[in-house]
KEROMI-686559 format. One record per residue (C-alpha): residue in three letters; residue number from 1; y, z, x. Coordinates in steps of 0.2 Angstrom, whole numbers, plus 2048, in hexadecimal, padded with zeros to 3 digits. Example, Ala and Ser with C-alpha at 12.3 -4.5 7.8 and 13.67 -1.06 7.14 Angstrom:
["ALA",1,[7EA,827,83E]]
["SER",2,[7FB,824,844]]
This chain:
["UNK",1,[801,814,7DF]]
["UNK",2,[7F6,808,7D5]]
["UNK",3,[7FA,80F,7C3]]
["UNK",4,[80F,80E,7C9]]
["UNK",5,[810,7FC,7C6]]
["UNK",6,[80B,7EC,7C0]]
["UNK",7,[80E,7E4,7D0]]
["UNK",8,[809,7E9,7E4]]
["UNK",9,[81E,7E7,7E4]]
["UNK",10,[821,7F5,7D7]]
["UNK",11,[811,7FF,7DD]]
["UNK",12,[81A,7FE,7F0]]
["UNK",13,[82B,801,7EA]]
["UNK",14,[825,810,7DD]]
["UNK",15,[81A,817,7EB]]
["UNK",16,[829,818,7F9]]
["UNK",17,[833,81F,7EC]]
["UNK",18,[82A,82D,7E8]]
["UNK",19,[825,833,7F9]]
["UNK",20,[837,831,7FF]]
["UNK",21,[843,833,7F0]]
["UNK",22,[84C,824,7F4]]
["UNK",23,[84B,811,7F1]]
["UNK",24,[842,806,7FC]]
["UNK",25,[84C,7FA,806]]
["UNK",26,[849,7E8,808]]
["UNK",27,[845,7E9,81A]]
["UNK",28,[837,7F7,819]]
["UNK",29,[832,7EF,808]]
["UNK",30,[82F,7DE,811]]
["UNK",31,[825,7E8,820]]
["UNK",32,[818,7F0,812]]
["UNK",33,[817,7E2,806]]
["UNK",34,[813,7D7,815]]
["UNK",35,[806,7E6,81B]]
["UNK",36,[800,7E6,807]]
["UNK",37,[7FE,7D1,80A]]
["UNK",38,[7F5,7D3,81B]]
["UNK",39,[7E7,7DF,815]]
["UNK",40,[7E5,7D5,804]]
["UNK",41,[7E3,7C6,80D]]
["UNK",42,[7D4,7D1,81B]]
["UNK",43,[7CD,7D8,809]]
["UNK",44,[7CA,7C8,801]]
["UNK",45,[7C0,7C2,80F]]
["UNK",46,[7B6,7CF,811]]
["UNK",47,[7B5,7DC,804]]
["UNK",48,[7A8,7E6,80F]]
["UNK",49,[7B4,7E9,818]]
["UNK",50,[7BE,7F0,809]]
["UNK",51,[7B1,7F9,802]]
["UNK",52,[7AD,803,810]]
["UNK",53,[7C0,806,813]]
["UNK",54,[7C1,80F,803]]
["UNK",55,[7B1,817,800]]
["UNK",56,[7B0,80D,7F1]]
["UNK",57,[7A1,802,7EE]]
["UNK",58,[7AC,7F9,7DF]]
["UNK",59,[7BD,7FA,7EA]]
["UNK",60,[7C4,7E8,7E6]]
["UNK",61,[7CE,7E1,7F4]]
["UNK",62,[7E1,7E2,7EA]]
["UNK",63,[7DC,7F6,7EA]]
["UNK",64,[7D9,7F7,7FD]]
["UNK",65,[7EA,7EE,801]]
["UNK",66,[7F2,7FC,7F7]]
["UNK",67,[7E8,809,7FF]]
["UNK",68,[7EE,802,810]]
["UNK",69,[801,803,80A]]
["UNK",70,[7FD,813,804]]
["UNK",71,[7F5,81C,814]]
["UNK",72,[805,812,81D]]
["UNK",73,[812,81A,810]]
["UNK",74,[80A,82C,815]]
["UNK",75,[80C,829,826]]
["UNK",76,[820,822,827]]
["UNK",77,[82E,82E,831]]
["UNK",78,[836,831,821]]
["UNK",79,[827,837,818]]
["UNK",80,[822,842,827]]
["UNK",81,[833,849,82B]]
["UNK",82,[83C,848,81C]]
["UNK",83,[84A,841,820]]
């Protein structure tokens, strides 16, 4: 998801898109981008915590977020069940 975007928007929308075929919607946009902003926002204060998430000792906390969106993207009804 990083490489499919400039911007957490585009990497969130690019992502959704390709697990699903289908756009995103504005509602469950506004749920992961707020998911994205929350686990920046952790990151940013303790990047420990973000290092040890990803098994990265160089993870920066931008990457984490995504990573969180991303494990949330895989685990979405429409993913699972193809809708």
């Amino acid at each position: 998801m990083i490489a499919a975007g400039k911007s957490p928007a585009e990497r969130i929308g690019t992502g959704y898109q390709l697990l699903t075929f289908r756009k995103i919607n504005n509602d469950k946009f506004a749920i992961l981008d707020k998911l994205y902003q929350d686990a920046l926002n952790e990151y940013r204060k303790d990047e420990e915590a973000c290092k040890k998430f990803t098994a990265l000792p160089d993870a920066d906390p931008e990457y984490g977020a995504m990573r969180v969106v991303a494990m949330a993207l895989l685990n979405l009804d429409e993913v699972i069940n193809k809708e």
